[in-house]
N, C-alpha and C positions, 0 to 999 in steps of 0.2 A: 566251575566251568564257564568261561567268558566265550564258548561260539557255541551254535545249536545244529551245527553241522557238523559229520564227521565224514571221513572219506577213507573206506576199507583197502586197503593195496594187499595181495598175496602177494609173496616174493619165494623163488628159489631161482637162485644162481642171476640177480636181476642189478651187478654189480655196477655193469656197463652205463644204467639209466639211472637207477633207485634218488641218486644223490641230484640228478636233475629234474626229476619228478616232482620226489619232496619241496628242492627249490621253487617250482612254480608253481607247486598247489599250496605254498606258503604265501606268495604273490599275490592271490586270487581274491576279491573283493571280500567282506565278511570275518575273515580271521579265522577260516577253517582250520579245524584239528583232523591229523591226519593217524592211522593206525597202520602198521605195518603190521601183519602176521607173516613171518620166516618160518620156512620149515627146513630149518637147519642148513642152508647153503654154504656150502662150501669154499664158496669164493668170494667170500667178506663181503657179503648185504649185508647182517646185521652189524657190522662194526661204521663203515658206512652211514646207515640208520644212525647209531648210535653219535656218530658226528653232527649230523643234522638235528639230532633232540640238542645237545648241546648249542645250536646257534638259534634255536627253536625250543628253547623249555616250555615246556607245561603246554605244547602245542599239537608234538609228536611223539607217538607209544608207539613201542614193541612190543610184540609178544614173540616171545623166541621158543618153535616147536621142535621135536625130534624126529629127525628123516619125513620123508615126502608123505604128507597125508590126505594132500590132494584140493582142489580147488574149493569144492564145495563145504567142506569140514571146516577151510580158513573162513571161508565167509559168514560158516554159521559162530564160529568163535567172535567174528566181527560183530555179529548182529546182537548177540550176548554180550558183548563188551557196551555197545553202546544204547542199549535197553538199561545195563546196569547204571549209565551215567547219563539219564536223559536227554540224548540229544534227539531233537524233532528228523531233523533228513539226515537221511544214512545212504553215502556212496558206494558203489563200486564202483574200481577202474584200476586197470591193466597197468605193470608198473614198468612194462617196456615202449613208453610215449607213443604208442599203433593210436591210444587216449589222449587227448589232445584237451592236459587241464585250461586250457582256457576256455570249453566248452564247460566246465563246471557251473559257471554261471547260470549258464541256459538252461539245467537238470535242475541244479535247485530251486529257482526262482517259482516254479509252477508250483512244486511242491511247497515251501512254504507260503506261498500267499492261498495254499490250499485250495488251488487249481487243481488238482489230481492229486493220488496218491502212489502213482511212480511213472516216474517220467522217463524213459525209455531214450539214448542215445542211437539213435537209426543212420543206419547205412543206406537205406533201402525206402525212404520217404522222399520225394522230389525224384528220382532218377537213382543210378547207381553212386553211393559217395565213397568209393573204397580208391587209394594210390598202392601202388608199388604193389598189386598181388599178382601175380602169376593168372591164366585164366584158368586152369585147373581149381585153382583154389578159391576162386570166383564161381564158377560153376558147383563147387561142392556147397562152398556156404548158401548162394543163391535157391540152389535145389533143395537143401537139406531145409530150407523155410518154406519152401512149397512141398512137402513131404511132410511136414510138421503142421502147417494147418490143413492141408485135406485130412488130417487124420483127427488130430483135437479141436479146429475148427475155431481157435483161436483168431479175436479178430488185431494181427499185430503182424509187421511185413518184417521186422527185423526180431524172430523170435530165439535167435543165439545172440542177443544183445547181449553184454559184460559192463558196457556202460552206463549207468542208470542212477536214479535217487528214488529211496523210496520215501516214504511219510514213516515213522513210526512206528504208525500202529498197523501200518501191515504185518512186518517182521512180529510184532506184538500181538497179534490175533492169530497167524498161523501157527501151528505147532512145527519148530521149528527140526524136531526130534524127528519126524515124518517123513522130513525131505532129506532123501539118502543117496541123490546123486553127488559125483563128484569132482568128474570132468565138465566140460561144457554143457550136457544133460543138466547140470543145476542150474543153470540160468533158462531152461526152456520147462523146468518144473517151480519155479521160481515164478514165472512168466502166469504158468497153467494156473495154478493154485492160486495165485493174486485175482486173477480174471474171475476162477469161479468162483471164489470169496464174496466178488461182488462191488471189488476196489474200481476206482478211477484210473484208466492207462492214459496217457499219452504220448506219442512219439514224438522226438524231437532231433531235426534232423543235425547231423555231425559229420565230419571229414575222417577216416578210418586209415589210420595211413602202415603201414607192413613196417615190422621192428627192421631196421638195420643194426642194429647190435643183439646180443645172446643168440639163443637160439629157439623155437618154437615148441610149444609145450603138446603139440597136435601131433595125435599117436591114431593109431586103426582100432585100438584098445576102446580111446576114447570116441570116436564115429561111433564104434560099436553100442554103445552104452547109450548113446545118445539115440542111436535106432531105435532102440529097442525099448526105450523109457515111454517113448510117447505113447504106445500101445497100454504100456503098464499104466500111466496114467489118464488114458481116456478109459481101458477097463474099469480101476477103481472108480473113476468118475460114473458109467454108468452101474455098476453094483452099488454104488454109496457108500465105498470106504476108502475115498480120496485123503 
């Protein structure tokens, strides 16, 4: 393995971007290696992918799953991929470019010079940094982080981040079997669980820009789940069985 970084991508149905994403987080200082987990889409991501390993060996993996299993499931297969091959910072980010890999720099750099132990892409540090969203959808993300810390009391302004790097041995100290959300709710028990572990957060602010190609993965299903987790997790957190 010649880079110490990987960068976890979920994909369904992310045909539109996947092959420009790849191209620039191939660009990116370092020689990151990148991981795609497919859940089986439809409309040729992984063959796509599959073109990009080709002009990219031994830089970018697939793992190719069956039907939709959901956000949180791909990243916990990420995080087990890249504990199995020692890499020190482990990314997420969005394979529909809303992630802006030239910020990738900026997420790793703290963590490995082990400045922190996850570094958090914010929207919501310096002012508002989101383009092209509707204000509906501004209002929901905005509230739904002011709803999320009155309750867990987390101290983080962007706690539905997706963007982030963690260190290691976060991923490596949590039980990752534990964490059973799976829409957007994983990244704000992701969030929970690193904080009261005892890890290093820091925000780092980023430009959030709304997909113009595919279409949005954001359901009432998924709000729902996300409601309703943080209660579950500030419960277990006060009974002691986080």
């Amino acid at each position: 393995m010649s880079s110490s970084t990987l960068v976890i991508i979920p994909t369904y149905n992310e045909s539109a971007t996947i092959g420009t994403v790849l191209h620039q987080v191939m660009q990116q200082p370092g020689a990151l290696h990148a991981l795609v987990v497919d859940d089986g889409s439809p409309d040729g991501t992984a063959k796509l992918v599959k073109e990009a390993q080709a002009a990219h060996p031994n830089r970018i993996f697939l793992i190719e799953r069956s039907g939709k299993q959901g956000l949180g499931s791909a990243y916990r297969t990420g995080f087990r991929f890249a504990l199995e091959r020692d890499y020190t910072c482990i990314c997420e980010m969005d394979a529909d470019l809303s992630h802006n890999p030239d910020d990738l720099p900026h997420l790793i750099a703290p963590v490995a010079a082990d400045e922190t132990d996850l570094a958090i892409g914010s929207r919501y540090v310096g002012g508002v940094r989101v383009i092209d969203w509707p204000l509906p959808r501004l209002m929901l993300s905005y509230g739904a982080g002011m709803y999320t810390r009155a309750i867990t009391c987390m101290p983080i302004k962007d706690v539905t981040a997706g963007f982030k790097c963690f260190h290691r041995r976060v991923p490596a100290h949590l039980d990752l079997e534990r964490v059973r959300s799976n829409g957007y709710a994983f990244q704000v028990e992701m969030h929970f669980r690193t904080w009261r572990a005892g890890f290093r957060i820091q925000e780092v602010p980023i430009i959030f820009t709304e997909r113009s190609e595919g279409q949005s993965k954001m359901s009432k299903a998924i709000v729902r789940e996300a409601a309703w987790k943080v209660w579950e997790l500030r419960l277990r957190d006060w009974i002691g069985r986080l």
